[in-house]
C-alpha positions in Angstrom: 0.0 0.0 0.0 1.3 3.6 -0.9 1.1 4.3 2.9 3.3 1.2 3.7 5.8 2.1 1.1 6.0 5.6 2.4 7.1 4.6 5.8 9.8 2.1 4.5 11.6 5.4 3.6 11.3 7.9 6.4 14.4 8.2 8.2 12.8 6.0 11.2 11.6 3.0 8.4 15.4 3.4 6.8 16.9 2.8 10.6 14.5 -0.3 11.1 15.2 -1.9 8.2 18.7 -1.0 8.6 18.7 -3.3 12.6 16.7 -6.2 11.5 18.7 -6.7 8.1 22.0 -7.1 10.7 20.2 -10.7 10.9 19.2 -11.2 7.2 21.3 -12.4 4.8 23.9 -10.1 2.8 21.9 -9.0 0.0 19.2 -6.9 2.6 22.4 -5.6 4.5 23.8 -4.7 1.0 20.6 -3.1 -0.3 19.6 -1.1 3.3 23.3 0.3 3.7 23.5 1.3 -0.3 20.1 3.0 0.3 21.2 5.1 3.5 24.5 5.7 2.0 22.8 7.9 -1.6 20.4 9.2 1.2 23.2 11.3 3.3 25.7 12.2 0.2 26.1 15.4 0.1 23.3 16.3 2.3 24.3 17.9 5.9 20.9 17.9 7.2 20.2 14.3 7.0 23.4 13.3 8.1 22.4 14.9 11.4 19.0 13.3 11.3 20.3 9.8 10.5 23.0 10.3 13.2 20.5 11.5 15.6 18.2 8.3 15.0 21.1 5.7 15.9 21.9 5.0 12.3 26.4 4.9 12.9 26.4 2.3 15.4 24.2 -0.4 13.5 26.4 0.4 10.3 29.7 0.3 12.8 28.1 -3.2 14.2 27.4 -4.7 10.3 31.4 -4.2 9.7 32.6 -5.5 12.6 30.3 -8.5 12.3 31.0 -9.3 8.6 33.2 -11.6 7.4 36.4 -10.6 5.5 35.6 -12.5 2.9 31.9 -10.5 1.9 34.4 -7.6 0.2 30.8 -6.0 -1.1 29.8 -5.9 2.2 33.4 -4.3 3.3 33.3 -1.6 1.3 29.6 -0.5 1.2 30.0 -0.2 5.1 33.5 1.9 4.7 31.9 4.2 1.9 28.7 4.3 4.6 31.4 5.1 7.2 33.0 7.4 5.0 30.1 9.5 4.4 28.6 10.1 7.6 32.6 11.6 8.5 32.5 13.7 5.6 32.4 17.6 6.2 30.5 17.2 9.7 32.3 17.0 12.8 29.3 15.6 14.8 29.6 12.5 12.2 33.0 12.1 13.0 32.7 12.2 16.2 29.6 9.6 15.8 31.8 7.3 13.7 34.6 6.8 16.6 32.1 6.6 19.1 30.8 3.5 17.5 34.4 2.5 17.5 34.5 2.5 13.5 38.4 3.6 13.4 39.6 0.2 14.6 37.9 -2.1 12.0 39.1 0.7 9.4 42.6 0.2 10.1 42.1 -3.5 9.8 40.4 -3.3 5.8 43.9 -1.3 5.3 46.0 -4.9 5.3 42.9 -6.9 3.0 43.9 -8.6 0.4 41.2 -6.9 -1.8 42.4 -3.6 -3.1 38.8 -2.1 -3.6 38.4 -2.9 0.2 41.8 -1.5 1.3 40.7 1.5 -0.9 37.1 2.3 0.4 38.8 1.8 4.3 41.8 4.6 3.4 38.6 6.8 1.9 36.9 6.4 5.0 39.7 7.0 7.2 40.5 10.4 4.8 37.0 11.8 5.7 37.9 11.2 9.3 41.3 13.1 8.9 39.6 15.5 7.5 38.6 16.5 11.0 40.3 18.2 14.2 38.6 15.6 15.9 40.5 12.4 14.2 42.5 10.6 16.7 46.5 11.5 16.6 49.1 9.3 16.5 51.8 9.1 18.7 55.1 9.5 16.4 58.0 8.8 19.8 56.2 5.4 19.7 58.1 3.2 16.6 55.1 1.1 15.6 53.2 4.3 14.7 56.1 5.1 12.5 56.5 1.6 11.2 52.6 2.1 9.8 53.0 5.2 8.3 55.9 4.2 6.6 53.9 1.0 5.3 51.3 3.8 4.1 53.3 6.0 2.2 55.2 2.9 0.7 51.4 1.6 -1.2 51.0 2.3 -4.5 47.1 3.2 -3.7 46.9 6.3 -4.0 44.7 6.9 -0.8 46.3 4.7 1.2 49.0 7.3 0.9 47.0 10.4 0.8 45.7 9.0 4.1 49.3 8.7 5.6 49.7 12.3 4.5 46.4 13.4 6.9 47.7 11.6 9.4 50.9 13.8 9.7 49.3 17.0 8.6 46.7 16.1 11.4 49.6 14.8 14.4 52.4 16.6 13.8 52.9 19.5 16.2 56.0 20.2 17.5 59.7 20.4 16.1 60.6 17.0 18.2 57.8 14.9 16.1 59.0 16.9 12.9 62.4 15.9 13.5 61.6 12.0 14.7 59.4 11.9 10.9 62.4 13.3 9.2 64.9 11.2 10.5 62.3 8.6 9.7 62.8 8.7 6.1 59.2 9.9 6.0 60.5 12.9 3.8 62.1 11.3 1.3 59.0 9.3 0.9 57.1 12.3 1.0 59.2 14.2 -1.7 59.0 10.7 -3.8 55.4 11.1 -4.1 55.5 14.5 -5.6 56.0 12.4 -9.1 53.0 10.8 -8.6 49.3 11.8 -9.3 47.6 14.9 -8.2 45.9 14.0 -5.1 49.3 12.4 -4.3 51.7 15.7 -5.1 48.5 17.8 -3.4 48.7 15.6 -0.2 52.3 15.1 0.3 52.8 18.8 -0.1 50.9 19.5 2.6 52.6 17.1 4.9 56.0 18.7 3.8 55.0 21.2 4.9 54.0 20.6 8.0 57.2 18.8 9.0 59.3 21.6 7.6 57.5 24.4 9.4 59.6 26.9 11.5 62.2 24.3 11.9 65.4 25.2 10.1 67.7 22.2 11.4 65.0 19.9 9.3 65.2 22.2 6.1 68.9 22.3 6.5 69.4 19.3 6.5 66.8 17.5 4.0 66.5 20.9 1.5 69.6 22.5 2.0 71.7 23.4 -0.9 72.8 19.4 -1.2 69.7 18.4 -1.5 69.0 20.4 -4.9 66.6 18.3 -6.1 63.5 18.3 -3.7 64.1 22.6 -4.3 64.0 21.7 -8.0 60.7 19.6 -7.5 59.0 22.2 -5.3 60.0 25.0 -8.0 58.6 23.0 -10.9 55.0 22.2 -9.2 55.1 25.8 -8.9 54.0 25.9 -12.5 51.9 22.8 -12.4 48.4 23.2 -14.7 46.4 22.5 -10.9 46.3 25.7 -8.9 45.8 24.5 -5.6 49.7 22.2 -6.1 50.9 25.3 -7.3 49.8 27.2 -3.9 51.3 24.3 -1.7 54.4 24.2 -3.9 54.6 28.5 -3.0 53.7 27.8 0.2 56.4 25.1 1.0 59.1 27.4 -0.8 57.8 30.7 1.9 58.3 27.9 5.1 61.7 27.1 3.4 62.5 31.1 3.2 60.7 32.1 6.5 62.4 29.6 8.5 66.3 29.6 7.3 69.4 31.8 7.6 70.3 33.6 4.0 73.3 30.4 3.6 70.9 28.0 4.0 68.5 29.6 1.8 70.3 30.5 -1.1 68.4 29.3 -3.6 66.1 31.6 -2.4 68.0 34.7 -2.6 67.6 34.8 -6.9 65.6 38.1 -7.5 64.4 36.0 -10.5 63.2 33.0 -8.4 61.2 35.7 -5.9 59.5 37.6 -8.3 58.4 34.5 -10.2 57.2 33.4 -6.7 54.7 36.7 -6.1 53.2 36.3 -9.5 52.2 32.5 -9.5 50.7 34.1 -6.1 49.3 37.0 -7.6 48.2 34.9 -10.6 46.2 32.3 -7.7 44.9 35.3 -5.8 42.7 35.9 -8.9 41.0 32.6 -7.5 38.0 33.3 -5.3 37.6 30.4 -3.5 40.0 29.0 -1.0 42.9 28.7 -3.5 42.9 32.3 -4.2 42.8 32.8 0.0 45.0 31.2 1.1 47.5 32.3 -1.7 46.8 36.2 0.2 47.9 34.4 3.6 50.9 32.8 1.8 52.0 36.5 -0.4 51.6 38.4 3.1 53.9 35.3 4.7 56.3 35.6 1.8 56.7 39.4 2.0 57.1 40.0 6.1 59.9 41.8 7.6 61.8 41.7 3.9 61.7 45.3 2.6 63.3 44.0 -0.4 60.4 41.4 -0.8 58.1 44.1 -0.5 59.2 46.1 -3.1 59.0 43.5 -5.5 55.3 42.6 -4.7 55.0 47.1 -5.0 56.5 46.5 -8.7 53.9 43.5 -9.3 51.4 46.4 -8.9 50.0 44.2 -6.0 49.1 47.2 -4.1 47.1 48.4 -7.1 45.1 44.9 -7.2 44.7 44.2 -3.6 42.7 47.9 -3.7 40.7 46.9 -6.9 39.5 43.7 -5.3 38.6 45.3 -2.1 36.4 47.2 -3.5 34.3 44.0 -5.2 30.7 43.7 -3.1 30.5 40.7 -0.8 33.7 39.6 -0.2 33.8 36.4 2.1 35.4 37.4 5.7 38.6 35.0 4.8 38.8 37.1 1.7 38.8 40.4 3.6 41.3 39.7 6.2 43.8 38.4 3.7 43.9 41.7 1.1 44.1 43.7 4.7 46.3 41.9 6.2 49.1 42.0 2.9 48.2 45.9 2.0 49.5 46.1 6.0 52.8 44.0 5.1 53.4 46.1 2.5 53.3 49.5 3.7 54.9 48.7 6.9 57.7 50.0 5.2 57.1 51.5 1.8 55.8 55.4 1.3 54.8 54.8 -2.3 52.3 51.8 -1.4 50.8 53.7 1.2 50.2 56.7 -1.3 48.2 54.2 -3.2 46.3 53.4 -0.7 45.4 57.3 0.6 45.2 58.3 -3.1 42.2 55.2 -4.3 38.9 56.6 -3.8 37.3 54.1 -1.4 40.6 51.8 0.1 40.8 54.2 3.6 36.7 53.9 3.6 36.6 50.3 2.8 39.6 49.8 5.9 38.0 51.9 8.2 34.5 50.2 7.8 35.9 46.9 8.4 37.0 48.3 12.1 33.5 47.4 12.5 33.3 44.0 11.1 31.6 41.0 12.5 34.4 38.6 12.1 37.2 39.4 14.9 40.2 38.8 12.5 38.6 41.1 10.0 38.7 44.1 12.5 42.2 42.7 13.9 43.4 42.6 10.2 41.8 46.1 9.5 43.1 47.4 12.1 46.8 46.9 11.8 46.9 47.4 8.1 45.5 51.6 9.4 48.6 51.4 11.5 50.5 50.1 8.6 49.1 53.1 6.1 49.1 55.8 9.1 52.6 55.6 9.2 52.9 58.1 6.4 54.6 61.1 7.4 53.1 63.2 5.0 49.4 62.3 5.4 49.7 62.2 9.0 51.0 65.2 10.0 48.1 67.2 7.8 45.5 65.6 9.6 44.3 62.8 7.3 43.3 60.4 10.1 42.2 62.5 12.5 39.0 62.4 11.4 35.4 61.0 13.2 35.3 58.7 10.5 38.6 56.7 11.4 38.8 57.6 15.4 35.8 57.0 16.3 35.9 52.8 15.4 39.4 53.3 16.7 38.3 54.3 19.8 35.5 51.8 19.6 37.9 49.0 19.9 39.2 49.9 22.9 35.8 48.3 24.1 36.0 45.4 21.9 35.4 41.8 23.8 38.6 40.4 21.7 41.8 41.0 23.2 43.5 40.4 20.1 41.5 43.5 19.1 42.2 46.1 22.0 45.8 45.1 21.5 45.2 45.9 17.5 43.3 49.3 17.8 46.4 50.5 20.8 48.8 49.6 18.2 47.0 52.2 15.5 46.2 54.6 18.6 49.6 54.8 19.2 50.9 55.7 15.4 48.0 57.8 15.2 48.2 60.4 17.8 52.1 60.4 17.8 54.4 63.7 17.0 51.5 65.7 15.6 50.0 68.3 18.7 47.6 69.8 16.2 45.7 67.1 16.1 45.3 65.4 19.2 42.4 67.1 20.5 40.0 64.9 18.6 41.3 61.6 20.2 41.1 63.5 23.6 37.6 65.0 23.2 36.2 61.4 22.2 36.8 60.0 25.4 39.8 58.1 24.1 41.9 58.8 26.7 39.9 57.4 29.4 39.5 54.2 27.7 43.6 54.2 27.2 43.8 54.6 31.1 41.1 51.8 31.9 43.6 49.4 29.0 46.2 50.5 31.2 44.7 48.4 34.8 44.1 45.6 32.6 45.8 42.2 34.3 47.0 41.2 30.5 50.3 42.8 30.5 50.1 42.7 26.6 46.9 44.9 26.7 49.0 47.3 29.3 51.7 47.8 28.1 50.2 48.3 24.3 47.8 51.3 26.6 50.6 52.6 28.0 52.1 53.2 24.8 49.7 54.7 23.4 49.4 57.1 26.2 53.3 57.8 26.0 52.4 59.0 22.3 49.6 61.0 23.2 51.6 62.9 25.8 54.2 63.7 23.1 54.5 66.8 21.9 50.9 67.8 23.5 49.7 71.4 24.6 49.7 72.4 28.4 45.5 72.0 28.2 45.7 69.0 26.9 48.9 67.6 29.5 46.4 68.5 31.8 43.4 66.7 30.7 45.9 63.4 29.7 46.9 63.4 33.6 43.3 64.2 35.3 42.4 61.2 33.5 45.4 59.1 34.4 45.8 59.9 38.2 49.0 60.1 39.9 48.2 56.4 42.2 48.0 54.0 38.4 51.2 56.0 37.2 53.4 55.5 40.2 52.0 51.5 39.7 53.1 51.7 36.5 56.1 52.6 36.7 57.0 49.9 39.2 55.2 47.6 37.3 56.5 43.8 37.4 57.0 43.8 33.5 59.8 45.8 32.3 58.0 46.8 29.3 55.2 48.4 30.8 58.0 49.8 33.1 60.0 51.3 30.3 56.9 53.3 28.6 55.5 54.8 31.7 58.6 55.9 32.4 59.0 57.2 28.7 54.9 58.7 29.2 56.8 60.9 32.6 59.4 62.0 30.2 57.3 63.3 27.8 54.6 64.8 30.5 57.7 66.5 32.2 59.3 67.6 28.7 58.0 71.3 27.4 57.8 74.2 29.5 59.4 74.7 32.8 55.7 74.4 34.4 55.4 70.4 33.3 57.8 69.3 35.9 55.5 70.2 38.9 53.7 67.1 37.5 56.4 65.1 39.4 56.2 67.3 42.8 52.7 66.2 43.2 52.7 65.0 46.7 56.3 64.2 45.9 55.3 60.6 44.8 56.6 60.5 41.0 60.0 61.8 41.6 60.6 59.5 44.4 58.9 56.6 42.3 61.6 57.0 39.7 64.3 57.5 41.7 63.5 54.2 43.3 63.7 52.1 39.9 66.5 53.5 39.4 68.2 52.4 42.4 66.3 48.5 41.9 66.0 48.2 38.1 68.2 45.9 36.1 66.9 45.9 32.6 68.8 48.7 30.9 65.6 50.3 28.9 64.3 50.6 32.1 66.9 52.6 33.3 67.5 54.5 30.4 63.9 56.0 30.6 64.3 56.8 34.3 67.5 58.6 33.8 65.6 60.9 31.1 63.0 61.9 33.5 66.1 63.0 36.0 67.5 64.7 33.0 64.5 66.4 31.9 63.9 67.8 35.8 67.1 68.5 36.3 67.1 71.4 33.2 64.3 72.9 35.6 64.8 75.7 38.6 66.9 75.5 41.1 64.4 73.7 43.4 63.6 70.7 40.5 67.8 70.5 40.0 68.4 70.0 44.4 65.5 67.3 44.0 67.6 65.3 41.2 70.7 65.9 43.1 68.8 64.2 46.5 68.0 61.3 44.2 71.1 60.8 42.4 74.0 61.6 45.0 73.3 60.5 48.6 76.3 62.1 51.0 74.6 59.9 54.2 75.5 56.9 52.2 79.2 55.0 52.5 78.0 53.3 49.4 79.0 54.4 45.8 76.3 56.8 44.4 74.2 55.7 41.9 75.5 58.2 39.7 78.9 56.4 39.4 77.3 53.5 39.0 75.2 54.3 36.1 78.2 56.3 34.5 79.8 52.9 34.5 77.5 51.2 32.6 78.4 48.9 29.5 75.0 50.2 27.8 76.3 53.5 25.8 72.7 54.7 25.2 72.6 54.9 29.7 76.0 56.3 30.4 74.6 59.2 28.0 71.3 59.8 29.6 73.6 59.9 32.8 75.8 62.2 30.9 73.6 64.9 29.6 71.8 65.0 34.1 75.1 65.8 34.8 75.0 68.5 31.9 72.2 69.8 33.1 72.7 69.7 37.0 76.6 72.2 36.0 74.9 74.7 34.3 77.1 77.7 36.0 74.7 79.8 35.8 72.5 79.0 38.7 72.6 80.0 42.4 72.9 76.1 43.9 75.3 75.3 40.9 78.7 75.9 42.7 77.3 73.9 45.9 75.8 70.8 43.3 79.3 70.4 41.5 81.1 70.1 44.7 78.9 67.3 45.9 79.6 65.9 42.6 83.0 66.1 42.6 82.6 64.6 46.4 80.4 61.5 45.4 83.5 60.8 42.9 81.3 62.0 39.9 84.0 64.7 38.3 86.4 61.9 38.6 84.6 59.4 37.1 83.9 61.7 33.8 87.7 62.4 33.6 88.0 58.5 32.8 85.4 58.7 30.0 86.8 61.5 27.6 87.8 59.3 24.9 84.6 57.2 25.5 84.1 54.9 22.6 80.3 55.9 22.4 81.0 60.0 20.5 77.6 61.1 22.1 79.5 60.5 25.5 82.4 61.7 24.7 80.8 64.9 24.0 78.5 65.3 26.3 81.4 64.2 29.1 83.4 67.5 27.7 80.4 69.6 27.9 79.9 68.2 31.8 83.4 68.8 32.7 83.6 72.2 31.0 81.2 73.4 33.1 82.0 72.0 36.3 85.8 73.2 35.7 83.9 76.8 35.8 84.6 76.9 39.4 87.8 75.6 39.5 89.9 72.3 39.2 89.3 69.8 41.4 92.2 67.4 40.4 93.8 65.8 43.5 
């Protein structure tokens, strides 16, 4: 009956007939599992609905049960197996649950190859997967079996031993223990084979080969000329996606290797080729194309002569033409911005592209606002990146609403990896220029900075802090004011004995620039006498040498004040109570040139002859064996010193000479 024959095909009727045929003969088994397998392909939503009904365990329990002889059987359950894995993490998870991955392994060693075939399919889908199982590669029997993988000449038996080490290997210890393996050499063998082969083995290479140079040295160093050949030639291969994993296995071999190991690599010729294949596959708007963006902006980073290559590829020029194309895919997004920010980290003319195309800085800053975080991340630092033009930044050209205000939104944002993004592009934004600051300060930026600045991540601190040492530089006396009503003399102090020595060095860098200006700015550090004695005390404790670099420029800023500000130095700096040496000396005896002349130019400062104490300070100078110590550094090999010591003693010899 029409009603009868209905039910036989509902999910539920499908997953009856599927647990009684586990006691019928082979033929209803055959037919029920061929039936449920073209009823999930492809489709996501009754994958879920079969999964959810029970369906994984009765197929799991018809494999395990079936003789090794009913190879139909075999591989209708594998391909079953196989298809509930496939592109849905819940049916991979399912599929071990049922404990399928044992009796998966086993179909690998039938002596049917169609079997063996439909188990290493099945076991691909599953690698396919964060959730697959990882193999332990310090144990020698799960090295033994890979090997036996990668030596069949199925071409999915060795596709899955590829998974399996794109999928386990993690560290440089398992990269090495493959390598030394032979697993390689097997790997690099099987780039002459067929396309899913070269595609698969590529990707394994390069996970073994990532960030460890003592791998690439030795196994594609210059001796080993042929595995750079191979990679080289796939790079013009007719299949775009071998030609992204060969550019992507010849960036690992660059990124990861000293210039002698990498020679091969140092051929202008080679490089450019390299950008345009990856130019050519960014032109691909599906995950080739992508991940060809990730792999340029890889390629490119930190190598000013890399980037000026990709500049004469006119990649800036495409990478602003494409942004502008409506609906662009997040993964899209994030890869143009994050290799526009590559390349003008360093070059003027890119970013003049960028400030001169109609829509790029409109496109950039309404990504700030995106829904994907590592759209805004990538948005974010490629503003930094742009802002760093000299020309367009001191006329204004991002102090605007329309890029501080999503700036300064953020500061707010829930993602970490954000806040420490948007500080990043405070900082370039606000720094040198005074004209322009008050925007940043009347938007309530600055109390958001200050908040960044408590935070308990000592990225997100220090990153605040920063930005507020930029903000102070350079600033008007209104806005000085405003900057430290908002930050508070308590969090400062904190700050500037904070227990990272980062964090330490910019506060101490924001109280150089809050003192620096007019002679009025250095009653900042009288308040309640707290900052003064807060930097002296760092310097007296601190080891790291930035650290006391930036403390010694705050005593050399006060110390160019009145009289009163140059006795407060001189009550940090030389203390006649104590037996010890003075901290002075100490300083002055530094190995770390850019300290002894921060130490140099306090002295300077503290022997102007012109002031009433000044006679009185270069006695006690001369006393706490400071006149004496810059007589030994005239022919300092540092010339700033030397300088500056001639200058000090100059002044001090004013009064007479104190040689004894």
């Amino acid at each position: 009956m029409p009603g009868s024959a209905s039910t036989t095909h509902r999910p539920e009727g499908l997953i009856e007939r599927l647990r009684s045929a586990a006691a019928d003969g082979g033929e209803a088994k055959l037919k029920v599992l061929r039936e449920l397998k073209n009823q999930i392909i492809g489709n996501r939503t009754k994958k879920l609905s079969y999964i959810k009904l029970g369906a994984v365990p009765s197929v799991v329990s018809i494999l395990s049960s079936a003789s090794s002889s009913v190879d139909c059987l075999l591989i209708q359950c594998a391909a079953t197996i196989g298809s509930f894995a496939c592109g849905v993490d819940a049916g991979v998870k399912a599929v071990l649950d049922a404990g399928a991955f044992p009796h998966l392994i086993n179909l690998l060693s039938h002596s049917n190859e169609k079997v063996v075939d439909a188990g290493a399919r099945a076991l691909k889908m599953i690698y396919q997967s964060k959730a697959a199982p990882k193999y332990d590669f310090f144990q020698h029997k799960n090295i033994e079996f890979l090997i036996s993988l990668l030596d069949k000449n199925n071409e999915n038996v060795t596709g899955l031993g590829a998974s399996i080490i794109t999928h386990s290997c993690e560290t440089n210890n398992e990269q090495k223990i493959l390598a030394d393996a032979g697993v390689l050499k097997k790997l690099i063998n099987l780039l002459q084979g067929t396309t899913s082969q070269r595609e698969s083995s590529l990707e394994s290479f390069a996970t073994i080969i990532k960030q460890n140079p003592e791998v690439i040295t030795k196994f594609v160093g210059p001796e080993n000329s042929t595995t750079f050949g191979s990679l080289l030639e796939l790079t013009k291969d007719r299949y775009p996606r071998t030609r992204l994993l060969a550019c992507i296995c010849l960036t690992l071999i660059k990124n990861a290797t000293s210039s002698s190991s990498s020679s091969y690599l140092q051929s202008v010729g080679i490089r450019t080729k390299l950008i345009l294949v990856l130019l050519e596959l960014v032109d691909d708007f599906g995950q080739v194309g992508d991940e060809a963006l990730f792999t340029l902006s890889s390629f490119i980073e930190h190598e000013e002569d890399l980037q000026k290559l990709a500049f004469e590829a006119n990649t800036v020029d495409k990478l602003c033409h494409q942004m502008q194309k409506e609906s662009l895919q997040a993964k899209r997004l994030e890869g143009i911005f994050t290799t526009l920010g590559n390349l003008c980290s360093n070059l003027e003319p890119c970013r003049s592209i960028v400030l001169q195309s109609p829509k790029a800085l409109i496109i950039i800053t309404d990504a700030l606002t995106h829904t994907t975080t590592d759209v805004r991340v990538a948005a974010c630092i490629c503003l930094k990146n742009v802002s760093r033009s000299v020309k367009y930044l001191s006329a204004g050209h991002f102090m605007t609403e329309a890029v501080i205000m999503p700036v300064i939104q953020l500061l707010y944002d829930a993602s970490t990896s954000v806040q420490v993004a948007a500080l990043c592009t405070v900082s370039n934004l606000v720094v040198d220029f005074r004209t322009h600051k008050s925007l940043f300060i009347q938007s309530g930026g600055v109390k958001q900075l200050v908040e960044l600045s408590k935070s308990m991540d000592s990225t997100v601190r220090l990153n605040a802090v920063w930005a507020l040492r930029n903000l102070m530089f350079l600033v008007d006396s209104r806005c000085k004011e405003e900057i430290f009503m908002d930050l508070k003399l308590f969090p400062l102090t904190r700050l500037i004995s904070d227990s990272n020595a980062c964090v330490q060095e910019q506060a101490l860098g924001l109280v150089c620039n809050l003192v620096n200006g007019p002679v009025d700015s250095i009653m900042y550090l009288f308040t309640e006498g707290l900052l003064l004695n807060t930097v002296g005390r760092e310097l007296r404790r601190a080891s790291k040498p930035q650290v006391l670099v930036q403390a010694m420029y705050v005593m050399c800023n006060v110390a160019s004040g009145k009289e009163f500000e140059k006795e407060a130095v001189m009550q940090q700096l030389v203390n006649e109570d104590d037996n010890n040496q003075s901290i002075i000396v100490t300083l002055l005896q530094s190995d770390v040139a850019s300290l002894r002349t921060a130490v140099v130019w306090t002295v300077v400062n503290l022997t102007i002859p012109t002031g009433a104490g000044a006679l009185a300070r270069v006695v006690k100078l001369r006393n706490a064996g400071v006149v004496s110590q810059l007589k030994n550094m005239v022919n300092d090999p540092c010339l700033d010193v030397k300088l500056r010591v001639r200058t000090a003693l100059g002044q001090s010899m004013t009064f007479g000479d104190f040689s004894t």
